[in-house]
C-alpha positions as CSV (number, residue, x, y, z in Angstrom):
1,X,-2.6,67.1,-15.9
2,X,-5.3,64.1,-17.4
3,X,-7.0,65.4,-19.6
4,X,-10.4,66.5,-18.9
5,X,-13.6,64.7,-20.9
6,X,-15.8,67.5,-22.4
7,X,-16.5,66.4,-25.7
8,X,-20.3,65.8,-25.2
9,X,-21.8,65.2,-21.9
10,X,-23.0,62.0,-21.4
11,X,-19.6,60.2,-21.3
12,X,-20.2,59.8,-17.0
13,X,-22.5,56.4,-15.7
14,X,-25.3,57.5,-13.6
15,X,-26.1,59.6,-10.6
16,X,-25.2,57.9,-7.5
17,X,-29.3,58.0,-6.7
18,X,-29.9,56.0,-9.7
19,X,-27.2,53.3,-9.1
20,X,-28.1,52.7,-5.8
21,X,-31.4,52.4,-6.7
22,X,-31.2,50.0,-9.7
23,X,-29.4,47.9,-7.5
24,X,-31.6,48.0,-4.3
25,X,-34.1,46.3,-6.9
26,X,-32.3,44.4,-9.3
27,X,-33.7,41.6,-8.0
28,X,-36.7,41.8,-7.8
29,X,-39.2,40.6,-10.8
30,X,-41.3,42.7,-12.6
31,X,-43.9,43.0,-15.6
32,X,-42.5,44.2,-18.7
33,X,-43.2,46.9,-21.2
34,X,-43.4,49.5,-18.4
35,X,-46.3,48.0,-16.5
36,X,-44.4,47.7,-13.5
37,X,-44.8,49.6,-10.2
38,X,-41.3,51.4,-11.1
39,X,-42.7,53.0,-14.3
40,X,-45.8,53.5,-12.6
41,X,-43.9,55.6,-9.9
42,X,-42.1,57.7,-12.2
43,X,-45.1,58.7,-14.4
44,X,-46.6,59.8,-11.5
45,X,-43.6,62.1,-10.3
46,X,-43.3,63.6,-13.5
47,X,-47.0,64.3,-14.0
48,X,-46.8,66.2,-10.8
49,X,-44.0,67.9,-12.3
50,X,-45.2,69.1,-14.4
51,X,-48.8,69.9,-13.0
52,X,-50.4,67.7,-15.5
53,X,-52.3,64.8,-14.0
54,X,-53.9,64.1,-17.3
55,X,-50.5,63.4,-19.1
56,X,-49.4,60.6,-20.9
57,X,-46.0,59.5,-20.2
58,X,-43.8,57.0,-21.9
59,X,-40.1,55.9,-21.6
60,X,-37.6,55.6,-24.6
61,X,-34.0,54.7,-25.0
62,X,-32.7,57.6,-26.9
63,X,-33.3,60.6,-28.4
64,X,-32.5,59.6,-32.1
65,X,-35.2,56.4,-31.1
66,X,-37.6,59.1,-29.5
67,X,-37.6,61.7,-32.8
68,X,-38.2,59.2,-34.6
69,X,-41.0,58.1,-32.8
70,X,-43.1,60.8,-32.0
71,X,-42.7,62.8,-35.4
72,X,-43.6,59.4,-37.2
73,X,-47.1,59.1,-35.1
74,X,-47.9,62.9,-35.5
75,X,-47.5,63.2,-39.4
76,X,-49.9,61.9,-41.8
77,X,-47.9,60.3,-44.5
78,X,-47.8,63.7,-46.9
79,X,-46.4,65.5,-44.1
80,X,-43.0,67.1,-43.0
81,X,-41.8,68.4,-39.7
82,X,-40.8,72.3,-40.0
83,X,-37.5,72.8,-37.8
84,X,-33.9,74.6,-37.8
85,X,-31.9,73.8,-40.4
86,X,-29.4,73.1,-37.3
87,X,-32.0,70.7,-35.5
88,X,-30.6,67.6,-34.6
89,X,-33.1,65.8,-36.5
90,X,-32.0,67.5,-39.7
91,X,-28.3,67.7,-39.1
92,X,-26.9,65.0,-36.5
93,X,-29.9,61.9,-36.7
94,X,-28.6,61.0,-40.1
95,X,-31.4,61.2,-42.0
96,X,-33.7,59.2,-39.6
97,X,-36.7,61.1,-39.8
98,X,-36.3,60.8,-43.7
99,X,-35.8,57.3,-43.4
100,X,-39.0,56.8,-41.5
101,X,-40.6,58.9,-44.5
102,X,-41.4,62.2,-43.4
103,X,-39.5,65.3,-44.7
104,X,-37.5,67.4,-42.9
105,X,-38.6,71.3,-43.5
106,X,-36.2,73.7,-42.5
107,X,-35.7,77.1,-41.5
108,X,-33.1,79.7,-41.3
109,X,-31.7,79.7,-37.5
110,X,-30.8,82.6,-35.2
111,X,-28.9,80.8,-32.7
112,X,-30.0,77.4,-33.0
113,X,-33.5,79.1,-33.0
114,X,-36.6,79.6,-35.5
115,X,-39.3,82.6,-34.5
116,X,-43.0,82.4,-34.3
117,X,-43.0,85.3,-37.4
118,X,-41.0,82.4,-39.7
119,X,-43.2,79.5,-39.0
120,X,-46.3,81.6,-39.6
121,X,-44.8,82.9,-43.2
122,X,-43.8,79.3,-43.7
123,X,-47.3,78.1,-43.3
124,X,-48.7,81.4,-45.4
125,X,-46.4,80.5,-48.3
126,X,-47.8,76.5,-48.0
127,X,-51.6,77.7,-47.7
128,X,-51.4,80.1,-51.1
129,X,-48.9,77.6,-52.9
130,X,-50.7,76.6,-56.2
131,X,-48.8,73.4,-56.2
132,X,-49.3,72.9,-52.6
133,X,-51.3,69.4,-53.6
134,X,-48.0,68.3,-55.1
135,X,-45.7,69.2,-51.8
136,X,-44.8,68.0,-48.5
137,X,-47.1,69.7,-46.1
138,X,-46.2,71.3,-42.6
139,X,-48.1,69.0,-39.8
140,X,-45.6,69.8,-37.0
141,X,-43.1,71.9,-35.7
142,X,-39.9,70.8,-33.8
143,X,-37.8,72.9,-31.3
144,X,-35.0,71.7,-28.7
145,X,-34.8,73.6,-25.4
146,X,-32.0,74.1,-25.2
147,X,-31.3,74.3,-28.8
148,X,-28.2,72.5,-30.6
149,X,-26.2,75.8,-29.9
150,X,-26.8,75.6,-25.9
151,X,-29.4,78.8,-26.3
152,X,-33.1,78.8,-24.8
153,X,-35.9,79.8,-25.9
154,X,-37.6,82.3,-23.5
155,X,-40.9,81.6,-22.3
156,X,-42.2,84.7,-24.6
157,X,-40.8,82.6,-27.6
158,X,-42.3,79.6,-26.6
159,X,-45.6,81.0,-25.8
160,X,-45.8,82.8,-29.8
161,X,-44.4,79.7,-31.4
162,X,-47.1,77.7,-29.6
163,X,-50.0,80.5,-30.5
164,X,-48.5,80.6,-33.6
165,X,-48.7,75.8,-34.1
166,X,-52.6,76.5,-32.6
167,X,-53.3,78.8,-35.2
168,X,-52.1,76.6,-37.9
169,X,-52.9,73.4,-36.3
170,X,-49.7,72.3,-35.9
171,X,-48.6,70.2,-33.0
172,X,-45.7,71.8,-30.9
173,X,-43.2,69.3,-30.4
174,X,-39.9,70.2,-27.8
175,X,-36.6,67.8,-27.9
176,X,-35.7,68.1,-24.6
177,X,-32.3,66.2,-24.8
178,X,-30.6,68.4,-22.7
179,X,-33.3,69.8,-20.6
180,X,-32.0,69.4,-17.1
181,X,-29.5,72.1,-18.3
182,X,-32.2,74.8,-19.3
183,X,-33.8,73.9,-15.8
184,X,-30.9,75.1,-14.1
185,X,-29.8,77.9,-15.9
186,X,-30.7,81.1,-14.5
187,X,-31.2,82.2,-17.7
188,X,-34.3,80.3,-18.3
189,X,-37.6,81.1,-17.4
190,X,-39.6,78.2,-18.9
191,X,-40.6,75.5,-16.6
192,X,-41.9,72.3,-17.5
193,X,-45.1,73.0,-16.9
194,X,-45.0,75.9,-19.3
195,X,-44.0,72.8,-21.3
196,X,-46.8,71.1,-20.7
197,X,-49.3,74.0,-21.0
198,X,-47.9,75.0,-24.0
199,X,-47.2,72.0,-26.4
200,X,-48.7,69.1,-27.4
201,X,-45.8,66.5,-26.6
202,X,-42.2,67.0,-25.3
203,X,-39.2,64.6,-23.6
204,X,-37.5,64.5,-20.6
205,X,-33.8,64.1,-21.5
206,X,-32.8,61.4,-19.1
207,X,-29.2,60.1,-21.4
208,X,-27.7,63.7,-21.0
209,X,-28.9,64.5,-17.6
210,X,-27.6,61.4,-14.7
211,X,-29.0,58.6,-16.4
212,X,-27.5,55.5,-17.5
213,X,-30.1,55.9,-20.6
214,X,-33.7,56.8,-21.0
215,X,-35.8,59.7,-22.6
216,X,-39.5,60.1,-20.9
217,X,-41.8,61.5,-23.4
218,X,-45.0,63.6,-22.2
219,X,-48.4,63.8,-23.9
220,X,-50.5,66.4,-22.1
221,X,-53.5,65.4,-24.2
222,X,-53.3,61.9,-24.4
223,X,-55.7,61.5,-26.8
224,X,-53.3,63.2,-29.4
225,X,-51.8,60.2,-30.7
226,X,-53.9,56.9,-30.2
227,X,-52.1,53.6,-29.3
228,X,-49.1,55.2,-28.7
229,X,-47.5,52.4,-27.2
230,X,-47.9,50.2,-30.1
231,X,-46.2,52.7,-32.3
232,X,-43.5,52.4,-30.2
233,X,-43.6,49.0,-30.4
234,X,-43.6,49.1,-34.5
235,X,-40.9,51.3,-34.6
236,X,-38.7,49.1,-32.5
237,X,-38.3,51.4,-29.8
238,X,-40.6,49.1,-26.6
239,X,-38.2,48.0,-24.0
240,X,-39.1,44.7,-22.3
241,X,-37.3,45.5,-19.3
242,X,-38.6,49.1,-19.3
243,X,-38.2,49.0,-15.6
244,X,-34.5,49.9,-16.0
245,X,-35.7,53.1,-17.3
246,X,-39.1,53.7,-15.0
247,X,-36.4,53.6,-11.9
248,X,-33.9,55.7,-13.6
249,X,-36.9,58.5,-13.7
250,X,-38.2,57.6,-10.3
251,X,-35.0,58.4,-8.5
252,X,-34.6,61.7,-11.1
253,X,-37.8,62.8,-10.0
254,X,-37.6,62.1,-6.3
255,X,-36.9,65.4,-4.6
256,X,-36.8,67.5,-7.2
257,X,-33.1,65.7,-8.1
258,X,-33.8,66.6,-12.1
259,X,-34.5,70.2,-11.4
260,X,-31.1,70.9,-9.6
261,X,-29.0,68.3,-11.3
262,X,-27.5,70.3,-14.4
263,X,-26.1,72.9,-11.7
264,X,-23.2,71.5,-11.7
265,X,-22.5,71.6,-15.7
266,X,-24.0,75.2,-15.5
267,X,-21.7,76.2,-12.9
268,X,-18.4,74.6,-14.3
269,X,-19.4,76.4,-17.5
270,X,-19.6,79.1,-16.6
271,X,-16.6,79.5,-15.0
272,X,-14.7,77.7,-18.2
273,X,-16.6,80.9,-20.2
274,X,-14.6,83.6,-18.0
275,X,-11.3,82.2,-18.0
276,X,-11.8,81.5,-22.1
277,X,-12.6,85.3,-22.3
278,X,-10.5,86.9,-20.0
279,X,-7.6,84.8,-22.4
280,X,-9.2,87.2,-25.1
281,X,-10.2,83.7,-26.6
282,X,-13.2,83.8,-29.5
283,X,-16.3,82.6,-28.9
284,X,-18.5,81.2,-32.0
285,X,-21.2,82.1,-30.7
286,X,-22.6,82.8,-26.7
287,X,-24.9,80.1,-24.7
288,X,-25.6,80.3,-21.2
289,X,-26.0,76.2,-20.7
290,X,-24.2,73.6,-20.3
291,X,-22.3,74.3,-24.2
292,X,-19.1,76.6,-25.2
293,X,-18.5,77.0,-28.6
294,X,-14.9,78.3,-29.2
295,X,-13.1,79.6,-32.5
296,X,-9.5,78.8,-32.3
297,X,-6.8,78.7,-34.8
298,X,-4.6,75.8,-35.4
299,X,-1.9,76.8,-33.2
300,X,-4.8,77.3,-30.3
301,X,-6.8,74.4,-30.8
302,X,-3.4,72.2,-30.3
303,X,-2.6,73.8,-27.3
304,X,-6.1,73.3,-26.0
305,X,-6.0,69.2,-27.3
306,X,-3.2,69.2,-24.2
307,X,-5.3,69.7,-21.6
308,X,-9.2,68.9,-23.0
309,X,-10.8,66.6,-25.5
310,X,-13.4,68.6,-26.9
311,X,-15.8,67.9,-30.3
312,X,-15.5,69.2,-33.6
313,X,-18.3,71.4,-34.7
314,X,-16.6,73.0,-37.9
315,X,-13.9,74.6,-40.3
316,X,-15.0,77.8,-41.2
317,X,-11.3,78.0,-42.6
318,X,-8.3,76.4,-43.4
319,X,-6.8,78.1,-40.5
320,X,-9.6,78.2,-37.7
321,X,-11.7,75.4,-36.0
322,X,-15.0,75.7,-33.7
323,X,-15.0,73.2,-31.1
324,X,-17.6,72.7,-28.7
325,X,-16.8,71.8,-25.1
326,X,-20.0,70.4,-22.9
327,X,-20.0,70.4,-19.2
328,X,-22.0,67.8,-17.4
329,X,-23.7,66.7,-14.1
330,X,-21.0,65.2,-13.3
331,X,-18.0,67.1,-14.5
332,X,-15.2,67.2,-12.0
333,X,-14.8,70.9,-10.2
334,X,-11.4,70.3,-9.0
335,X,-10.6,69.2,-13.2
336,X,-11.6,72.7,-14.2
337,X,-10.1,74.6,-12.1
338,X,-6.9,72.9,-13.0
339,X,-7.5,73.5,-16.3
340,X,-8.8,77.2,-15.3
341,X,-4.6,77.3,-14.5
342,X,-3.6,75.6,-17.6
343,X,-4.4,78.0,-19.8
């Protein structure tokens, strides 16, 4: 059999919606900088998405470019961001955040995920630090749902890490790379307006999910961070054609497309999950998304290389490897149940 692409999952194009779409208007002229009717359209969609009128939306390229971004224009410049020591932004953005001069402050990870009871003793510890004038101070907090290890956080969690950022005015900042794959899990039961309620900015992964590129961030208060779009602008990170983007989210947006589109992924997944376990296979760890982590030895992982090409996550040995497979919107159905067979 061809082998089967699940090594990350935005290898695909774009949803068939999005490339008609782009094409019906290429076109067509347009302002720039995202003050076109297109851009327009989708900030309106997703505002009534997520049952937040008020909200400020903007559209970036990537996630990497949309960190970057947000964490630099909510830190004063003696501030660090508190997040997983597996966050993407402190293991796979290579250093970016540092880079733009804010500090990365990590915490231990259950799962890909920090608690509400951490972040407070984190904060404790700062307050009653006698050399706190001489550290990097908390001013944020950064989650991903789902996390880099394809787990959710549950609207409980959510809902104490967000008392928990009020209480120590911290903003409440949610990567949402991958989000059209906690939308569709049954697992999940946060929403994005939960996310809206509940933080003070996330995005709307558009790369991962069916678009060609694209992350929308949301502001529910916009008055959090004045003149966002010219900190976008410094940082780089303003598309002059930001049309390409504003239609991208338009068509995402249009009949509820994001909310169902990581089905698909869930669905393939989950059937890659039982035919892995009822081989007696290992699993790393469990995530009920769009992610399978596997430990295989050697002799395994070679077999598997047949049939899939997969992403390294880590050695833990000299005789074991944990690859991650990622399922996608557009993952074939008839390619895993071939490779259901195969193994």
């Amino acid at each position: 059999m061809e082998k089967i692409m699940l090594a990350s999952d935005y290898q695909e194009g774009a949803h068939p919606q999005i490339m008609q779409r782009l094409m019906a208007t290429n076109l067509l002229a347009t302002p720039g900088y995202g003050t076109d009717q297109f851009c327009a359209e989708a900030r309106d969609k997703i505002r009534a998405a997520c049952a937040c009128p008020q909200a400020a939306v903007h559209f970036l390229l990537g996630g990497t470019q949309t960190n970057a971004t947000v964490i630099d224009a909510l830190l004063r410049s003696y501030e660090g961001v508190i997040a997983a020591d597996s966050g993407h932004i402190s293991v796979h953005e290579a250093g970016a955040i540092e880079f733009g001069g804010h500090k990365v402050l990590t915490l231990p990870h259950h799962l890909g995920k920090i608690s509400a009871d951490a972040i407070a003793a984190y904060c404790e510890n700062n307050l009653h630090d006698g050399n706190r004038e001489h550290m990097v101070m908390p001013g944020m907090v950064y989650i991903s749902q789902p996390t880099e290890y394809g787990t959710l956080y549950s609207l409980a969690e959510l809902t104490a890490i967000s008392e928990v950022c009020h209480r120590y005015h911290l903003p409440l900042y949610v990567d949402g790379a991958r989000l059209a794959y906690a939308l569709a899990c049954p697992a999940n039961d946060v929403t994005l307006p939960d996310l809206a309620r509940l933080t003070a900015a996330f995005y709307i992964g558009g790369t991962k999910c069916g678009a060609l590129c694209g992350e929308a961030v949301v502001i529910p208060e916009p008055t959090l961070i004045p003149h966002f779009f010219t900190i976008i602008k410094q940082h780089g990170a303003l598309l002059a054609k930001c049309r390409l983007l504003g239609i991208q989210f338009a068509a995402l947006f249009t009949d509820d497309l994001y909310l169902h589109i990581g089905e698909n992924a869930i669905t393939a997944a989950d059937q890659l999950r039982a035919a892995f376990a009822a081989h007696g296979c290992q699993f790393a760890f469990n995530s009920p998304t769009n992610q399978i982590f596997l430990t295989l030895t050697n002799e395994e992982k070679a077999h598997l290389d047949k049939y899939v090409e997969s992403s390294f996550w880590e050695a833990p040995d000299a005789n074991h490897t944990i690859v991650r497979l990622a399922t996608s919107w557009a993952t074939p159905r008839d390619k895993i149940a071939e490779l259901v067979q195969n193994l």
